[in-house]
Biopython code that builds the backbone (N, CA, C, O; Angstrom):
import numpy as np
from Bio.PDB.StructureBuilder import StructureBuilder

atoms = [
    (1, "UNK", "N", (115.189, 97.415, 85.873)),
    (1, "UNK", "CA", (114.732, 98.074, 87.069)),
    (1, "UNK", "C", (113.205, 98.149, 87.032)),
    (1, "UNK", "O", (112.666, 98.386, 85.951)),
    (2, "UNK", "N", (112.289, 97.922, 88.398)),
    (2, "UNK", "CA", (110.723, 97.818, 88.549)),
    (2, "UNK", "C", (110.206, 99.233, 87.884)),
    (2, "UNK", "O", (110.979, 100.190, 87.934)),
    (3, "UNK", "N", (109.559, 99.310, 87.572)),
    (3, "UNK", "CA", (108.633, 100.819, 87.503)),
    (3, "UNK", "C", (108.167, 101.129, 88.673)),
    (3, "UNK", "O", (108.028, 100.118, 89.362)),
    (4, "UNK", "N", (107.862, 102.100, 89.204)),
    (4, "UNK", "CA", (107.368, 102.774, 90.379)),
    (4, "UNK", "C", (106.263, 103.659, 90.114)),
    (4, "UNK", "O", (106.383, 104.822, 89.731)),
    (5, "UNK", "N", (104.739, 102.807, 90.424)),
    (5, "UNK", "CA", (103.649, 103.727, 89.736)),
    (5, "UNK", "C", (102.492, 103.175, 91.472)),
    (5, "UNK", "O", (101.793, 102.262, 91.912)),
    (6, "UNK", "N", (103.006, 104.459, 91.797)),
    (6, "UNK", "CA", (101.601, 104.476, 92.924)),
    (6, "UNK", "C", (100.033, 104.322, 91.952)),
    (6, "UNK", "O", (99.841, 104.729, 90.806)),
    (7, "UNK", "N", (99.192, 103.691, 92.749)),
    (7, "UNK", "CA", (97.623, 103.221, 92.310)),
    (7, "UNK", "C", (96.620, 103.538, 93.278)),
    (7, "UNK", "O", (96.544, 103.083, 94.419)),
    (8, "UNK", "N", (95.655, 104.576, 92.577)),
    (8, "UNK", "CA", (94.065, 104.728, 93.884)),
    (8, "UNK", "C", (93.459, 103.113, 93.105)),
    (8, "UNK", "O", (93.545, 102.629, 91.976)),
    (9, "UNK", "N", (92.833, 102.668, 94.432)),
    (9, "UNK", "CA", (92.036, 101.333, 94.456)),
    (9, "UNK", "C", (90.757, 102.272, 95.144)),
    (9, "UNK", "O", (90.637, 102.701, 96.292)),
    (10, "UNK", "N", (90.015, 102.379, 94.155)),
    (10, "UNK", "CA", (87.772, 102.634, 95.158)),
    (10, "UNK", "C", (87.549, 101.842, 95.272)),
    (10, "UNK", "O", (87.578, 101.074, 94.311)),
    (11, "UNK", "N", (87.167, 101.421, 96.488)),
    (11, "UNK", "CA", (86.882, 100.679, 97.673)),
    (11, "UNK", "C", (85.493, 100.422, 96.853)),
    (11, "UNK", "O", (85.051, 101.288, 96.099)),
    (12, "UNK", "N", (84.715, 98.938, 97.090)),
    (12, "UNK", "CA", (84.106, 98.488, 96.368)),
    (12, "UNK", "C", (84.093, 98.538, 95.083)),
    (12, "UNK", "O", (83.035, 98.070, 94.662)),
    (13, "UNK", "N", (84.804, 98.903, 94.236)),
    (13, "UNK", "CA", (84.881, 98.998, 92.824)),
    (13, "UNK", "C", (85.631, 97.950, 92.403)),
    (13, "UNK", "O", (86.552, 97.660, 93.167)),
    (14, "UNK", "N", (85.507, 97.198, 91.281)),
    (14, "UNK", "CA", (86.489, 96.234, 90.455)),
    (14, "UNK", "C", (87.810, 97.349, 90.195)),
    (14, "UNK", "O", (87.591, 98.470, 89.736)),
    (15, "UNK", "N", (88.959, 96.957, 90.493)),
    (15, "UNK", "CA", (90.158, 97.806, 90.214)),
    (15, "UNK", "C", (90.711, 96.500, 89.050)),
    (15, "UNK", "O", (90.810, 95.283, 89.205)),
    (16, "UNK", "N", (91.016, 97.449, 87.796)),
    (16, "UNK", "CA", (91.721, 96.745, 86.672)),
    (16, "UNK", "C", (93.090, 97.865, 86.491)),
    (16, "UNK", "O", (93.113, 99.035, 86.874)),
    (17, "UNK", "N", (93.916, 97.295, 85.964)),
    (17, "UNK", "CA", (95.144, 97.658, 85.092)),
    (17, "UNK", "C", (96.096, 96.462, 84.340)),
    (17, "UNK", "O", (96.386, 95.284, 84.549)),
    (18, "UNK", "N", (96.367, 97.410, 83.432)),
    (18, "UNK", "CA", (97.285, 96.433, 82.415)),
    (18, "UNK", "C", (98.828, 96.639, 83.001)),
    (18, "UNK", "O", (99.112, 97.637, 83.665)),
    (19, "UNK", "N", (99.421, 96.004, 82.812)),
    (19, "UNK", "CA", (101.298, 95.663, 82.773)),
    (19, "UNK", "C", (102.018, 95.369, 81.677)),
    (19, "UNK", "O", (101.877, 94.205, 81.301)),
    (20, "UNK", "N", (102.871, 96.158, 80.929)),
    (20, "UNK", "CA", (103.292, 95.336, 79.796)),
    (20, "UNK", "C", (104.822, 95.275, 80.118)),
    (20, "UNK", "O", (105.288, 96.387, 80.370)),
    (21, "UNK", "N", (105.563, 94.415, 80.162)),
    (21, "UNK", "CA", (106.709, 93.935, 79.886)),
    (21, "UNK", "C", (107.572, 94.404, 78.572)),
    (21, "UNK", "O", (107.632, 93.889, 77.455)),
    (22, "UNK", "N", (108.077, 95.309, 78.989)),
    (22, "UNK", "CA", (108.597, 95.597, 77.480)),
    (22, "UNK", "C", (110.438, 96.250, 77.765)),
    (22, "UNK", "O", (110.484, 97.317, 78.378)),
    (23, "UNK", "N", (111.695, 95.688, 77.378)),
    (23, "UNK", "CA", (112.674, 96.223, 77.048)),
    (23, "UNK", "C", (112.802, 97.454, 75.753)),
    (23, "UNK", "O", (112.480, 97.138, 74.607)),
    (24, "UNK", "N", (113.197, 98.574, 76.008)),
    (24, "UNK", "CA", (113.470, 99.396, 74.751)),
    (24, "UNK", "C", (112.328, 99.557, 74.054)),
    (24, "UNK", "O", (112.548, 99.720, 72.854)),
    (25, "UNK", "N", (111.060, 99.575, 74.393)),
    (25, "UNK", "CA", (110.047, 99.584, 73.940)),
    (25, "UNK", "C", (109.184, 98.668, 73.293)),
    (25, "UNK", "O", (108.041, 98.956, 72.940)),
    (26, "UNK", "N", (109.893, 97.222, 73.086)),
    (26, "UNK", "CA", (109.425, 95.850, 72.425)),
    (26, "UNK", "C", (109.198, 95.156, 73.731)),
    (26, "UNK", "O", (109.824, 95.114, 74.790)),
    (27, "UNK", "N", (108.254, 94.705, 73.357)),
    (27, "UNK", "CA", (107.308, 93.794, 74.283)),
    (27, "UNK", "C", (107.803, 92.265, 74.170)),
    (27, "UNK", "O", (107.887, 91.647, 73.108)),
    (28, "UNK", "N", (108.181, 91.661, 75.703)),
    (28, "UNK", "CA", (108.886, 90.320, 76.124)),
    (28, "UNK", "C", (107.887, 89.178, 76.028)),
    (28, "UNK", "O", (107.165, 88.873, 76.978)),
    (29, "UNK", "N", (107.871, 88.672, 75.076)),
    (29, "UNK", "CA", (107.182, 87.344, 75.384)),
    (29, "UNK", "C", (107.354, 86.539, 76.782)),
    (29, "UNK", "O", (108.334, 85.864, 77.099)),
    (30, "UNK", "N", (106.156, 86.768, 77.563)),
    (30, "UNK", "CA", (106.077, 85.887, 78.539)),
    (30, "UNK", "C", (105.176, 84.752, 79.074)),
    (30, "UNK", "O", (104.652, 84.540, 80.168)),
    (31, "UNK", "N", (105.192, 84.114, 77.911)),
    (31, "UNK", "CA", (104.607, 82.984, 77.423)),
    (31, "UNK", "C", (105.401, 81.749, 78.544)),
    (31, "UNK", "O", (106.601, 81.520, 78.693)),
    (32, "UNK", "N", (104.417, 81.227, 79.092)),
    (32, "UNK", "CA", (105.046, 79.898, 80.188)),
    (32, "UNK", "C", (105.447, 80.816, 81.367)),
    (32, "UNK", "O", (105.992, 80.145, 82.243)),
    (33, "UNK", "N", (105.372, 81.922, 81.630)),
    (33, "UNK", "CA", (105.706, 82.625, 82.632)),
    (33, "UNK", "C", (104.453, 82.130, 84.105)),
    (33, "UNK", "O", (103.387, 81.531, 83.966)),
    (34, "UNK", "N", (104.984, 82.560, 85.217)),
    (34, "UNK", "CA", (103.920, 82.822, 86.007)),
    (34, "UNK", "C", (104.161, 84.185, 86.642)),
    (34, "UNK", "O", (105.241, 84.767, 86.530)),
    (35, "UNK", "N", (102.569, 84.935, 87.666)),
    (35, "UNK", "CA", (102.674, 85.961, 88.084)),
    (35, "UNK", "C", (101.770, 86.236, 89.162)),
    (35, "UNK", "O", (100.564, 86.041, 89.018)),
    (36, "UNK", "N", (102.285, 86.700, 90.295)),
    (36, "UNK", "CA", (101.987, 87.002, 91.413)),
    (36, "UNK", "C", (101.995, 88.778, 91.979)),
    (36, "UNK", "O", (102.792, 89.659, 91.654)),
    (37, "UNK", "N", (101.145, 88.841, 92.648)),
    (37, "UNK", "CA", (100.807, 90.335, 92.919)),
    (37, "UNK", "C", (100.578, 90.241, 94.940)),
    (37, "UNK", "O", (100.091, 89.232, 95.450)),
    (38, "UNK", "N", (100.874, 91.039, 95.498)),
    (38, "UNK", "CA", (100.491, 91.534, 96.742)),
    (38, "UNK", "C", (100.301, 92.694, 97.327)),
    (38, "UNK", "O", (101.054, 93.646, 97.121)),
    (39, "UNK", "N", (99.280, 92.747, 98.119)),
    (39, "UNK", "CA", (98.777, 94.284, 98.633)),
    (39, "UNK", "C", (99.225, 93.975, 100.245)),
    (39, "UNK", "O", (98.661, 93.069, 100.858)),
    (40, "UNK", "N", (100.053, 94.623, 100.743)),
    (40, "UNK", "CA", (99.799, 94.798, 102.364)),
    (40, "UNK", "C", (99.924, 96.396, 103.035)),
    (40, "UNK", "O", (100.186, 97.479, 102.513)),
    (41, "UNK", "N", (99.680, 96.088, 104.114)),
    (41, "UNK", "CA", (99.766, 97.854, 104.793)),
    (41, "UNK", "C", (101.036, 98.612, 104.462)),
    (41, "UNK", "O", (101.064, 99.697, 103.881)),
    (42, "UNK", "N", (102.506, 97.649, 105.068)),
    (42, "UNK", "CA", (103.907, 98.188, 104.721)),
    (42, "UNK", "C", (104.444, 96.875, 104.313)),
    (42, "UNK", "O", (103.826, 95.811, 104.273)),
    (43, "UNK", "N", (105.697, 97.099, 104.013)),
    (43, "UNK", "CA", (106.446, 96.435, 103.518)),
    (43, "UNK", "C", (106.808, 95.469, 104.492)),
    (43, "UNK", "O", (106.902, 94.276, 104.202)),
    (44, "UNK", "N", (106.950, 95.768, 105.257)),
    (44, "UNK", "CA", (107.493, 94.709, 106.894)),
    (44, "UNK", "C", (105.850, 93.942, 107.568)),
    (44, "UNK", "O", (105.969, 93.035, 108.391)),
    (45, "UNK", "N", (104.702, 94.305, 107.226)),
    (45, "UNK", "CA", (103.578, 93.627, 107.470)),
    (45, "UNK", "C", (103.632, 92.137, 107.392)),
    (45, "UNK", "O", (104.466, 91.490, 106.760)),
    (46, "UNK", "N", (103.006, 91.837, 107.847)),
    (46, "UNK", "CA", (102.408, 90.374, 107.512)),
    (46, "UNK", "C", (100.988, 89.917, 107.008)),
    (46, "UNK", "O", (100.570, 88.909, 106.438)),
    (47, "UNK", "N", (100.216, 91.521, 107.629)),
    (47, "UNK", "CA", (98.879, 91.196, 106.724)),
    (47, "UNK", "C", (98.805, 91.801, 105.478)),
    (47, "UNK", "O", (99.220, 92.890, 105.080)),
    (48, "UNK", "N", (97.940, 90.510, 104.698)),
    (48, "UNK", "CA", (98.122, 90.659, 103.530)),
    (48, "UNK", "C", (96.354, 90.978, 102.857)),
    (48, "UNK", "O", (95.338, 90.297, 102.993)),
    (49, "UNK", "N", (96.549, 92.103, 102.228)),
    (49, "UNK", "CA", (95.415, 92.623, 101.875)),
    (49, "UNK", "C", (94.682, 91.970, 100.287)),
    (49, "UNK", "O", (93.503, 91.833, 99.959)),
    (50, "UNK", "N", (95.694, 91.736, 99.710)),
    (50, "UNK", "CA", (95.449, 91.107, 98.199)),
    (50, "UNK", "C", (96.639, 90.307, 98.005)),
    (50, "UNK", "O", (97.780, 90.605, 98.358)),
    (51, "UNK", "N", (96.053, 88.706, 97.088)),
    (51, "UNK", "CA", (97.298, 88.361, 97.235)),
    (51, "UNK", "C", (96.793, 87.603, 95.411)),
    (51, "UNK", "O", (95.802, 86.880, 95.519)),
    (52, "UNK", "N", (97.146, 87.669, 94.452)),
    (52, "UNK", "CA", (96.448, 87.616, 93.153)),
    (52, "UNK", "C", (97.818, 86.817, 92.882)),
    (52, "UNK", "O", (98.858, 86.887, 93.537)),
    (53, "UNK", "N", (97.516, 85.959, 91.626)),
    (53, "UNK", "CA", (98.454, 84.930, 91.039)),
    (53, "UNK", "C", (97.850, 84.830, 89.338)),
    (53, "UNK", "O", (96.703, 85.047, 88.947)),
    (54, "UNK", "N", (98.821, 84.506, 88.693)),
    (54, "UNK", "CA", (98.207, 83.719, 87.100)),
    (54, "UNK", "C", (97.726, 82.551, 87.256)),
    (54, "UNK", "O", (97.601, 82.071, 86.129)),
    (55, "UNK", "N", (97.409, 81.875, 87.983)),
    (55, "UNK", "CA", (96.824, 80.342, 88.558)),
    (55, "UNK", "C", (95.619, 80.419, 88.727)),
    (55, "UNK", "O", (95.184, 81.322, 89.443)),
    (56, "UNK", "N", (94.830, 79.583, 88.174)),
    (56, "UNK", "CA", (93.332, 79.234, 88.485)),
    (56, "UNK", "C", (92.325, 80.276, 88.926)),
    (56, "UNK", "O", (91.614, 80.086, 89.913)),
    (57, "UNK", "N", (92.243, 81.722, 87.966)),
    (57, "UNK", "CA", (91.654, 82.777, 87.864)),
    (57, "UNK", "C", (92.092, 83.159, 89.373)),
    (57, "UNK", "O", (91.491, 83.138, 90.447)),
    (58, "UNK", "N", (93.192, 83.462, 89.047)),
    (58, "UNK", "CA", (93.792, 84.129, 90.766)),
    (58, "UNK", "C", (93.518, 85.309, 90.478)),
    (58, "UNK", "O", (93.564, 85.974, 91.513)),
    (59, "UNK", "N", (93.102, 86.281, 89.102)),
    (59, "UNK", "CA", (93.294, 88.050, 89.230)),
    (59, "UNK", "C", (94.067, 88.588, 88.188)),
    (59, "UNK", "O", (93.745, 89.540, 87.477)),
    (60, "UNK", "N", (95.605, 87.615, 88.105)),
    (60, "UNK", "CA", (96.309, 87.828, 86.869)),
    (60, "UNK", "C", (96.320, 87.190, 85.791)),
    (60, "UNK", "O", (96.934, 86.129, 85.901)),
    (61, "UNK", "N", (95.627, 87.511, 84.128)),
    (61, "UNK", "CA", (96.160, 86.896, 83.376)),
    (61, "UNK", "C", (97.276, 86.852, 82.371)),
    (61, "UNK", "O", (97.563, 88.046, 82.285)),
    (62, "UNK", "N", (97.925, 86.330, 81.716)),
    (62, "UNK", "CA", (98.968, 86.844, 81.047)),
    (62, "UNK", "C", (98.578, 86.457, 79.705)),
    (62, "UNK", "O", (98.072, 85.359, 79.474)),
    (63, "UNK", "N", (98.829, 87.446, 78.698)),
    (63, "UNK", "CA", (98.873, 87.716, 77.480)),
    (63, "UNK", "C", (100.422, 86.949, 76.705)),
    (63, "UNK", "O", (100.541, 87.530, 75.627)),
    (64, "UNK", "N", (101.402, 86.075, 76.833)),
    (64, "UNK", "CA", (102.503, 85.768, 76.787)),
    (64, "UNK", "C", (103.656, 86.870, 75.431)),
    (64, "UNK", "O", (104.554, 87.712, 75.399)),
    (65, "UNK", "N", (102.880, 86.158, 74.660)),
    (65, "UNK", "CA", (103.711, 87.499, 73.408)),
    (65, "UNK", "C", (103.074, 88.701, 73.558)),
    (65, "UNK", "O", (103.801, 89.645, 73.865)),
    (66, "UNK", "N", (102.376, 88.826, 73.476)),
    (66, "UNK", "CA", (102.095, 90.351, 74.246)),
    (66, "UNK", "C", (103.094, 90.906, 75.223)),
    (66, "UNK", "O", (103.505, 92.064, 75.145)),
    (67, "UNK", "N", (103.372, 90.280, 75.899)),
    (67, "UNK", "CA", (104.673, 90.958, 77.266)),
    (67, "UNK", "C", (103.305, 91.652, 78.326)),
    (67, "UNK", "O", (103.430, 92.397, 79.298)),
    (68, "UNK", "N", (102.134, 91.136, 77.766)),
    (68, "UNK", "CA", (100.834, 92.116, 79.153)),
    (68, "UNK", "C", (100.466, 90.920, 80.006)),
    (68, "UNK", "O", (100.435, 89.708, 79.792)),
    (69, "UNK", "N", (100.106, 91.962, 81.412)),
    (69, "UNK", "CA", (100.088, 91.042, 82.710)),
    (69, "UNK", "C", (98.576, 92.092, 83.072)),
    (69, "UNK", "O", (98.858, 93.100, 83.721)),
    (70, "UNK", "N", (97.333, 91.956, 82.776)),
    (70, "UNK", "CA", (96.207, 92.072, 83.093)),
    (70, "UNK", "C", (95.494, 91.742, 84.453)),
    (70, "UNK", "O", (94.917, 90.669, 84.627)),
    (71, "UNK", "N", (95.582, 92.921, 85.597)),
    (71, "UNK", "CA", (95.230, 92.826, 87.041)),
    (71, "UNK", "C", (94.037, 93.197, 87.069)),
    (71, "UNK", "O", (93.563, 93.965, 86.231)),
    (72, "UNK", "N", (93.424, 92.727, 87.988)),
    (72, "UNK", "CA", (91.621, 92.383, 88.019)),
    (72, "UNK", "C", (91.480, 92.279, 89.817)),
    (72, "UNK", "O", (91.857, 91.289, 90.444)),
    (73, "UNK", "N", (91.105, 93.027, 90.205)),
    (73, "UNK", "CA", (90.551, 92.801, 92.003)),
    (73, "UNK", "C", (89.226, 92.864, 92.005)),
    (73, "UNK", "O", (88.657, 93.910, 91.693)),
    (74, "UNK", "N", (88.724, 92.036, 92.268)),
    (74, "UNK", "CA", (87.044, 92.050, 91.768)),
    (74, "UNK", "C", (86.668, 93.071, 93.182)),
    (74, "UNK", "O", (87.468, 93.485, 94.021)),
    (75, "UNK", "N", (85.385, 93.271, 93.121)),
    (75, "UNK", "CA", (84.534, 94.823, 93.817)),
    (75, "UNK", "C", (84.373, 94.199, 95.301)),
    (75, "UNK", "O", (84.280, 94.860, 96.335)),
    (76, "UNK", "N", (84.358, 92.629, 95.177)),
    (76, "UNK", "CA", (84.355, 92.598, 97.072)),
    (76, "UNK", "C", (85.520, 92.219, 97.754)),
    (76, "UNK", "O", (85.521, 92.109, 98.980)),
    (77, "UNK", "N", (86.415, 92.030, 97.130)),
    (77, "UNK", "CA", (87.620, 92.451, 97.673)),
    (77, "UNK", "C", (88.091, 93.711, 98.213)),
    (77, "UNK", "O", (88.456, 93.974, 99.359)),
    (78, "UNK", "N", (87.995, 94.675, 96.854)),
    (78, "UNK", "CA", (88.343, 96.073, 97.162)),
    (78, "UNK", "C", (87.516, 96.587, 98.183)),
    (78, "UNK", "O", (88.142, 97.402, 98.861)),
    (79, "UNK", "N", (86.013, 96.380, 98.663)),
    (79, "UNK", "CA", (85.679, 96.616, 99.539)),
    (79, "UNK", "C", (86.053, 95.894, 101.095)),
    (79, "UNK", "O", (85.661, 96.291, 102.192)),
    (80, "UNK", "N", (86.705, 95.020, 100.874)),
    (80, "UNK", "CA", (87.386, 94.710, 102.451)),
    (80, "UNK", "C", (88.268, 95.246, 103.051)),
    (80, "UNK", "O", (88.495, 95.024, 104.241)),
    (81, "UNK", "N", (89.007, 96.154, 102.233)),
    (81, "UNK", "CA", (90.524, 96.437, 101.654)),
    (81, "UNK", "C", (90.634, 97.940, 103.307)),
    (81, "UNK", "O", (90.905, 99.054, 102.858)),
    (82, "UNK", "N", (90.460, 97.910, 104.787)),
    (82, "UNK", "CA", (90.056, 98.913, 105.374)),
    (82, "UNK", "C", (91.130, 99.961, 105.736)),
    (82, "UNK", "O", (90.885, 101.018, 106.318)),
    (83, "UNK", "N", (92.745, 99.416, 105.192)),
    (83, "UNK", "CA", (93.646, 100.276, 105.092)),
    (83, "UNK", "C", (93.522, 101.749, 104.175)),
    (83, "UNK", "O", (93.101, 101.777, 103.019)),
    (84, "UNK", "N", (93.898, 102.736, 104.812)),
    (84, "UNK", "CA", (93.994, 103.730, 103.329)),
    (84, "UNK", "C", (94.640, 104.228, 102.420)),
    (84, "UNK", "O", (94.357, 104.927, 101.447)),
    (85, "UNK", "N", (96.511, 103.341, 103.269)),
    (85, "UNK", "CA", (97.154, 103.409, 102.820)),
    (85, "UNK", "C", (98.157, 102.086, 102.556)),
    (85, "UNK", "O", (98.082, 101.194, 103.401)),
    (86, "UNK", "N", (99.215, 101.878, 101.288)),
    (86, "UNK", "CA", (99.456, 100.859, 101.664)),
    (86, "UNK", "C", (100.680, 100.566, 100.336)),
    (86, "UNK", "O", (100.868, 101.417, 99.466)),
    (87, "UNK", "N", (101.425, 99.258, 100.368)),
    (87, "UNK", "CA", (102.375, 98.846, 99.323)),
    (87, "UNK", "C", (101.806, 97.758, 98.689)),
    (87, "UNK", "O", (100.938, 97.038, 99.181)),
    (88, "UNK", "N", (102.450, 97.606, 97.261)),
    (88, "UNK", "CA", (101.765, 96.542, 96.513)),
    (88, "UNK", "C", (103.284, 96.318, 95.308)),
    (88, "UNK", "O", (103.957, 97.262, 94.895)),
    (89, "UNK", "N", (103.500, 94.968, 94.985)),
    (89, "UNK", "CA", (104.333, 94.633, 93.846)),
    (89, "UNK", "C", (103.904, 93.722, 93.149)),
    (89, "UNK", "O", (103.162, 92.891, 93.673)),
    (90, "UNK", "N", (104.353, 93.591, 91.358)),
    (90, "UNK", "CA", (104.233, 92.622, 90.862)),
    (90, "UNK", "C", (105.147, 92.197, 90.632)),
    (90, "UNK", "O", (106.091, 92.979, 90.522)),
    (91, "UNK", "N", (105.471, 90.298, 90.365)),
    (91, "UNK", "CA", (106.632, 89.423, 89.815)),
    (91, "UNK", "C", (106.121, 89.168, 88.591)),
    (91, "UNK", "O", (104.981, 89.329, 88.156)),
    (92, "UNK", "N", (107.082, 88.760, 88.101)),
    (92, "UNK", "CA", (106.397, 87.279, 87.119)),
    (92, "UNK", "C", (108.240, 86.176, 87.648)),
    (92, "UNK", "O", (109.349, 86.329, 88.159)),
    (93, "UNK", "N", (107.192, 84.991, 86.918)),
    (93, "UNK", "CA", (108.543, 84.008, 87.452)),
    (93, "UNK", "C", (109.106, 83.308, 85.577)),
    (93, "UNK", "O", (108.182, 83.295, 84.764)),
    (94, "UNK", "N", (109.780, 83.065, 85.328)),
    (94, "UNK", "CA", (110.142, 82.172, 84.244)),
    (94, "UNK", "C", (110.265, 80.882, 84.328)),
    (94, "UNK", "O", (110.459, 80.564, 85.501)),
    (95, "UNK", "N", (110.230, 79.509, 83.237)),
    (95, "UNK", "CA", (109.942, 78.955, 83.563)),
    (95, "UNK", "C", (111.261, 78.157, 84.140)),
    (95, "UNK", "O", (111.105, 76.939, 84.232)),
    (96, "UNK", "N", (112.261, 78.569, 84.453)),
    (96, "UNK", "CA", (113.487, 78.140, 84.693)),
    (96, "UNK", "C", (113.718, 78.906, 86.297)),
    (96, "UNK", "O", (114.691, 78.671, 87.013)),
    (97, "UNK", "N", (112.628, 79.827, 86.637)),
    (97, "UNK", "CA", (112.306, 79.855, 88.099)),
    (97, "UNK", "C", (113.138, 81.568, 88.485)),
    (97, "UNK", "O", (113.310, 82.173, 89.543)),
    (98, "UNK", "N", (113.449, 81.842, 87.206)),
    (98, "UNK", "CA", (114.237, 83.708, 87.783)),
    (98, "UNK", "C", (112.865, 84.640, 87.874)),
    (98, "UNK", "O", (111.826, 84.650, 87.215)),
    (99, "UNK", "N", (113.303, 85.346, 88.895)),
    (99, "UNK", "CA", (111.849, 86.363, 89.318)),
    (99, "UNK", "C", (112.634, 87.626, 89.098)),
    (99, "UNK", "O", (113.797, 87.888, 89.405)),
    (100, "UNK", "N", (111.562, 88.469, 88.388)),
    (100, "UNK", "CA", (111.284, 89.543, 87.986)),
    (100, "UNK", "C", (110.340, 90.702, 88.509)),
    (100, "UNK", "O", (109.111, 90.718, 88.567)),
    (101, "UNK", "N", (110.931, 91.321, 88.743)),
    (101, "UNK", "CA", (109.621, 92.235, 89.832)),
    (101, "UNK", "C", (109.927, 93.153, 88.613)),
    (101, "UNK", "O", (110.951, 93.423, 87.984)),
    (102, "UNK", "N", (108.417, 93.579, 88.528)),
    (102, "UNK", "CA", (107.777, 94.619, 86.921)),
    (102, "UNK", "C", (107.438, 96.361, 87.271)),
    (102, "UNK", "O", (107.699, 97.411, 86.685)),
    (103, "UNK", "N", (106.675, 95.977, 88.631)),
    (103, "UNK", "CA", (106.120, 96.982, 88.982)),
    (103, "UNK", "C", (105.621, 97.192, 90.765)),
    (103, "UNK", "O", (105.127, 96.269, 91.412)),
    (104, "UNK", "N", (105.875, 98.554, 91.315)),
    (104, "UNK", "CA", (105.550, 98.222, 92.334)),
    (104, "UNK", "C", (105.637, 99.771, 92.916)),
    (104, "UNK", "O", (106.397, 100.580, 92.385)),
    (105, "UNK", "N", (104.966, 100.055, 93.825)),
    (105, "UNK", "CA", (104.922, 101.113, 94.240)),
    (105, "UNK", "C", (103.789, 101.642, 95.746)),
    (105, "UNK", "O", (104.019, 101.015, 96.781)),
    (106, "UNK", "N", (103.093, 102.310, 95.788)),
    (106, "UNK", "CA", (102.057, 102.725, 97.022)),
    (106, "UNK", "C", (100.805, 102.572, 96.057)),
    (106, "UNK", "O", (100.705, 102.649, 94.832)),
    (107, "UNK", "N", (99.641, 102.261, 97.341)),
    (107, "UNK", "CA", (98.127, 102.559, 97.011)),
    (107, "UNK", "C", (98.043, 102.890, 97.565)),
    (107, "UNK", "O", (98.813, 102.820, 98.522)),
    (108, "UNK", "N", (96.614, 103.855, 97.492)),
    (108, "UNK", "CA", (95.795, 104.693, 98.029)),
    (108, "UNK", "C", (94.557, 104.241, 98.533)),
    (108, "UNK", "O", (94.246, 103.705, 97.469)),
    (109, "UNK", "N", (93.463, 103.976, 99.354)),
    (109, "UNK", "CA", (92.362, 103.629, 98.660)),
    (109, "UNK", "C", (91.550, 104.913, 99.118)),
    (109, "UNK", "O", (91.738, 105.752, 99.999)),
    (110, "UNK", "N", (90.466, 104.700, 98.058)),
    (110, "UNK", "CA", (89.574, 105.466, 97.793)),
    (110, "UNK", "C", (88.151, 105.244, 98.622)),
    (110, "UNK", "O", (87.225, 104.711, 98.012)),
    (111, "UNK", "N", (87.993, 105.589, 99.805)),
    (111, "UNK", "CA", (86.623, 104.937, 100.510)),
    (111, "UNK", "C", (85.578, 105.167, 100.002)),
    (111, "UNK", "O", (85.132, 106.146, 99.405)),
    (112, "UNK", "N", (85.107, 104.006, 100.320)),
    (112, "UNK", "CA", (83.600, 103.941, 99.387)),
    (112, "UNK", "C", (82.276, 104.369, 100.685)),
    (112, "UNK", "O", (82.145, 104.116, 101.883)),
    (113, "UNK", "N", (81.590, 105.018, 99.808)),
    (113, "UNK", "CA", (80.236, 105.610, 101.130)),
    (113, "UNK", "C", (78.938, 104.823, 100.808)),
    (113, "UNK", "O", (78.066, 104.521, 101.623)),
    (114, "UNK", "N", (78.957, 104.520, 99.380)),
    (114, "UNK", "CA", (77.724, 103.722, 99.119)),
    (114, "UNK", "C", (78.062, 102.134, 99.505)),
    (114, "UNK", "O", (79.211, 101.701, 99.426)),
    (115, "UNK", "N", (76.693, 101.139, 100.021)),
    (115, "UNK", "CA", (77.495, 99.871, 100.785)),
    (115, "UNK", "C", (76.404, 99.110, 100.492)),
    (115, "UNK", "O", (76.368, 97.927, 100.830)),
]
sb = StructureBuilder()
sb.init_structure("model")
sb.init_model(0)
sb.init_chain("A")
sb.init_seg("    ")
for serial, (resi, resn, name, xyz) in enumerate(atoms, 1):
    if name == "N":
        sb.init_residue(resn, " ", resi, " ")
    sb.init_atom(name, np.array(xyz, "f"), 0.0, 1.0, " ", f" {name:<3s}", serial, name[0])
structure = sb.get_structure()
């Protein structure tokens, strides 16, 4: 089952967090994995506010034996970001193509005054 962890994003700020993959407390090698992330207003939206991948410095990298999935929204993104409220999930995929949703829950953002 996903974890459910609402996230404040400050608006112009680099927003980081870690993900670890872990059954029973041991951490899943997800080595050859891939991983995808999305931010939109609701769930039924179509605009998409962040859309981050493990591919070609998309935002996510993965740590594989580790079981960590390392999220990165660099500072001018988060400043485009003009919703204040909003949904966001992560996958990862295996390499045999089963998807896994890890984590997912609400953001907040945090408006930024300095510009």
């Amino acid at each position: 089952m996903p974890s459910t962890t609402d996230i404040i994003i400050k608006q112009g700020e680099t927003f980081k967090m870690t993900i670890t993959y872990s059954i029973s407390g041991t951490p899943v090698n997800i080595t050859g994995f891939d991983a995808r992330m999305q931010l939109r207003p609701s769930y039924d939206s179509l605009l998409l506010l962040a859309n981050l991948t493990s591919e070609g410095g998309g935002g996510l990298t993965i740590t594989g034996a580790a079981g960590k999935i390392d999220v990165v929204i660099p500072a001018e993104k988060t400043a485009n970001i003009t919703v204040l409220e909003g949904v966001y999930d992560l996958e990862i995929e295996n390499p045999s193509g089963e998807v896994t949703r890890l984590i997912g829950g609400k953001f907040t953002v945090s408006r930024e005054v300095t510009r």
